[in-house]
N, C-alpha and C positions, 0 to 999 in steps of 0.2 A: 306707668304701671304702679308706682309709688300712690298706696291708698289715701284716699284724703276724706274720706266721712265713710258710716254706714251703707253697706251696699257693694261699696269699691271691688275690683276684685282683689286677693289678696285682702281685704278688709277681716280683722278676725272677731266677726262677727256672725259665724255660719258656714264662712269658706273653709272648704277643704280641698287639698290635694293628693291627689293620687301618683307614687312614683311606680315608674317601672324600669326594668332594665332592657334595654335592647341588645342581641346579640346578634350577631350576623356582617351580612350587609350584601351586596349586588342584588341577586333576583330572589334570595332569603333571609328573612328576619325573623328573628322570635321573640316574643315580648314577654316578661317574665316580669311577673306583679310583686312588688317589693312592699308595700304596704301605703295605707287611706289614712290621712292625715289630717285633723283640725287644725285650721291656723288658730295659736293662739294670744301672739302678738309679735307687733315690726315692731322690736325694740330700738331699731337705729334706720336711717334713713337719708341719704344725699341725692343730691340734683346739681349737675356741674355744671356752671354759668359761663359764657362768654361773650365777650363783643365780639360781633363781626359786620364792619360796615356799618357803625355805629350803632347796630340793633344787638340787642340783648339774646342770648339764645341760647337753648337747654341739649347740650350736643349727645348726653347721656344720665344715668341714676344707676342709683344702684342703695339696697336694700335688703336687711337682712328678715327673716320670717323663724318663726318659732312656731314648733309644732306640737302637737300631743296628739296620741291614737285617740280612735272616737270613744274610749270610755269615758273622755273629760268631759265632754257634757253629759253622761251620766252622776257623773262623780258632784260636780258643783249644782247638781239638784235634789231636789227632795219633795216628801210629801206635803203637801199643806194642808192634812187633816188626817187623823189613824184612816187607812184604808182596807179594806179588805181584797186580798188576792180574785182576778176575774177569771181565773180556769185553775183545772186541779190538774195540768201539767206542766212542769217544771220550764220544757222548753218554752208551748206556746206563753206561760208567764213571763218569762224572759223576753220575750220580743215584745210583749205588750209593756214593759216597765220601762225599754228603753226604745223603742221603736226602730229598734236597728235590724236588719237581715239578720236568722239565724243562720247556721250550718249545724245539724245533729249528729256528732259525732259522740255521742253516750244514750245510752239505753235511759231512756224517759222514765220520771219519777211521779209520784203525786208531790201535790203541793196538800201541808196541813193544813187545817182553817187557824188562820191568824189574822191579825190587823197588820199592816208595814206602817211605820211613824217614822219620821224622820230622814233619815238618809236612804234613797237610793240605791247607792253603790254597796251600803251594810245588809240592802234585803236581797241586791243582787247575787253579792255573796254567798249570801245563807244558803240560795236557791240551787247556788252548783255547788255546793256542800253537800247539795246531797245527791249529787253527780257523781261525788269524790272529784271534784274538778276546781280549775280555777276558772275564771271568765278571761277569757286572749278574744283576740282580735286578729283574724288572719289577713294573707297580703291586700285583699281586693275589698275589706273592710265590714266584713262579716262577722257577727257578735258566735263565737264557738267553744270550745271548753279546753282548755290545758289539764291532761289527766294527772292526778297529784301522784299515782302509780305510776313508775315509767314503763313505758311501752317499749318494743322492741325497735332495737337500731336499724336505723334507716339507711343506715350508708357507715361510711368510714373516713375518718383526717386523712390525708394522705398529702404525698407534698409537703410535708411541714416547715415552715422556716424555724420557729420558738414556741418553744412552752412549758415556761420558767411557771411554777408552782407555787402558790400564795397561801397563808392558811389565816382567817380571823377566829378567834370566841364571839363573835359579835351577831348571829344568829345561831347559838348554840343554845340550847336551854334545856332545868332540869328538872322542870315543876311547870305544871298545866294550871290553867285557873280555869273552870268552862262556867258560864253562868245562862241560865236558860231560864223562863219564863213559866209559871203554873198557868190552867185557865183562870185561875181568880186572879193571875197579874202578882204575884206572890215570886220573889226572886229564888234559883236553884241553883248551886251551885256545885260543883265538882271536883275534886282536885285529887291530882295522884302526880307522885314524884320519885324521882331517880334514889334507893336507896342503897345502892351499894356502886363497887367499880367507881372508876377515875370521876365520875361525872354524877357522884352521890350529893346529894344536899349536904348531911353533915356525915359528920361520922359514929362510928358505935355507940361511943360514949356520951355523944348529945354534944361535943365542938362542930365546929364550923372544918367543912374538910376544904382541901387544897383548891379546888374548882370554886367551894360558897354557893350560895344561891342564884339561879336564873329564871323568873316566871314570866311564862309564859301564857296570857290573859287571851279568853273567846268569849266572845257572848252572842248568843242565836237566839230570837224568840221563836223559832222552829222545834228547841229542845224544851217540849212542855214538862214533862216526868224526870226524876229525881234520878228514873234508871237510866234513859235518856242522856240526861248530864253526865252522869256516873262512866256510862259506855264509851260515850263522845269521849271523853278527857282521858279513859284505858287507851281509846285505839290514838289520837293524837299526841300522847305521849311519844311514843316511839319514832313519829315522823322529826320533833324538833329536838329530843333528847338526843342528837346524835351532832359528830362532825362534820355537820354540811358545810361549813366555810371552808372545806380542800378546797380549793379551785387551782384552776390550769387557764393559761393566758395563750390561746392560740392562735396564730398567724401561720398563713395560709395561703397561695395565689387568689385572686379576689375567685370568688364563690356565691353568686346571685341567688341559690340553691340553698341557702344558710338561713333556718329561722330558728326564732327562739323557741325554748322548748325541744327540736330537736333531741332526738339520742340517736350518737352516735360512736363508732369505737375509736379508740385514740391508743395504741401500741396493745391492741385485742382486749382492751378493756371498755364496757362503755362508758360512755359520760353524756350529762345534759346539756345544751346549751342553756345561759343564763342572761346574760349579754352579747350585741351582735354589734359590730361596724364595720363601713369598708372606707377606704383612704384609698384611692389611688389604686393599685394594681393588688393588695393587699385586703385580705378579709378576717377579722380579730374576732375571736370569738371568748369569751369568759365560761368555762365550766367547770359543772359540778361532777367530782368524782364521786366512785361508789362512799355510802358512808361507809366511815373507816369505824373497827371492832372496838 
C-alpha cells in the first residue's frame, strides 16, 4: 500500500479519506462520520525485508500519511485572471469557487458585483462574511458555515476528568484596520480602536497604556463605500477587542459526538469548542469561554 507514483492510493495527489467511528458491535453498529480528509503527504515510509529460503521477501510496511480538510485544495489555488462572480448567491458562489458539496446552514446572501483576483480562499472568505460565518467543513466533507455568533448549546461536559485553564494575549486585539475597495479600484479604509478600560490603545494623556497596541488588519474587496469600511471595522471591533484566549483544556471519556465549533456547557456555563482530539479512551477538547468583561 506504500504509494510509489501518482495515482497510488494513499498517493497525495487527489486522495482522500474518509474516517469514521464505529460503535457497537453483534447484530448493531453505528457509524458516526468523524471527518473527509486530503492526503497531503507520506512523510515517512518503511518496507521490512527478509530472507526466507534464500528469497528476499516483504513480510510487512508501514507508513505514516498527513492529512488536511478539503479546504487545502482551495487554499493553494487561485485565480489566473480578475474574474467576475457567476451567481448573485452567496451559497450557490461558493460551491462554484470550490466545487465541493454545500450544506446551507445560513440564510443566503447576494453576492456584489466584483472581480475575485488572486487567492481563492481570501474570496472564499469574504463570501461568508457576509454570512457572519466562517467556511468549516463537516464530518462527511461538506463545504458549510461556522456562525461567528454562537448558537445555542448543544449538549453539556459531563464526565470530566481535567480542565486546567490557560489564558494567551495572543489573539487579543485593540485596534481594527478594515480596508476595502472603491468601484474605481481606489483603496478604503477604516479603523476604530479600544479607547478606554484595560485594553485602551494609549492612555489619556497620549502615553502608551499598559496592554500598548494590537492591530488588528481585514481587507474585503466586497466593502466598496467608505461607510461600508467604517461599519465593517465598528461591528468587528468588539469580536477581537476582547479575551478570547480564556481557554479550558478538556478531557473527557472518548466522545465521537465532539466537533469543532460545538457549544457546549462546562459547570452551566457555555463554551465553544476550538480544538478536538481523541487518544485512546479519551476525548481533549480546547475551549473558548465566555469573553471575559
Amino acid at each position: 500500500m506504500i504509494p510509489r507514483q501518482i495515482g497510488d492510493w494513499f498517493s497525495p495527489f487527489g486522495s482522500e479519506m474518509q474516517i469514521d467511528c464505529l460503535i457497537g458491535g453483534g447484530v448493531f453498529t453505528e457509524r458516526i462520520p468523524q471527518a473527509r480528509f486530503v492526503i497531503d503527504a507520506i512523510p515517512d515510509a518503511e518496507e521490512a525485508k527478509m530472507l526466507w529460503e534464500g528469497r528476499l521477501i516483504h513480510p510487512g510496511e508501514s507508513f505514516t500519511v498527513s492529512l488536511k480538510d478539503r479546504l487545502a485544495k482551495v487554499q493553494r489555488d487561485e485565480f489566473p485572471f480578475p474574474t467576475a462572480p457567476r451567481s448573485t448567491s452567496v451559497w450557490a458562489e461558493a460551491q462554484s469557487l470550490t466545487g465541493l458539496p454545500v450544506l446551507k446552514n445560513a440564510t443566503d446572501r447576494s453576492v456584489p458585483a466584483i472581480a475575485y483576483e488572486g487567492s481563492k480562499e481570501a474570496a472564499l472568505k469574504a463570501l461568508f462574511d457576509t454570512l457572519d460565518a466562517w467556511p468549516n467543513m463537516d464530518a462527511s466533507g461538506a463545504l458549510t458555515g461556522r456562525p461567528k455568533t454562537w448558537p445555542a448549546a448543544v449538549g453539556a461536559f459531563r464526565a470530566v476528568v481535567a480542565a486546567p485553564p490557560s489564558m494567551t494575549a495572543e489573539y487579543t486585539y485593540n485596534r481594527v484596520v478594515v480596508v476595502g475597495k472603491s468601484p474605481a479600484g481606489d483603496p478604503l479604509y477604516g479603523v476604530k480602536e479600544i479607547t478606554e478600560g484595560f485594553l485602551r490603545v494609549q492612555n489619556s494623556d497620549g502615553s502608551q497604556s499598559p496592554f500598548g497596541g494590537a492591530t488588528y488588519r481585514y481587507a474585503s474587496d466586497l466593502l466598496t463605500t467608505q461607510v461600508a469600511v467604517d461599519a465593517y471595522a465598528a461591528e468587528l471591533l468588539p469580536r477581537v477587542a476582547r479575551i478570547r484566549s480564556v481557554t479550558r483544556d478538556i478531557s473527557e471519556p472518548f466522545n465521537p459526538l465532539r466537533e469543532v465549533g460545538d457549544v457546549l456547557l462546562f459547570e452551566g456555563v457555555p463554551v465553544r469548542i476550538l480544538k478536538l482530539s481523541h487518544q485512546g479512551g479519551v476525548t481533549r477538547s480546547t475551549v473558548e469561554v465566555p469573553d471575559a468583561a
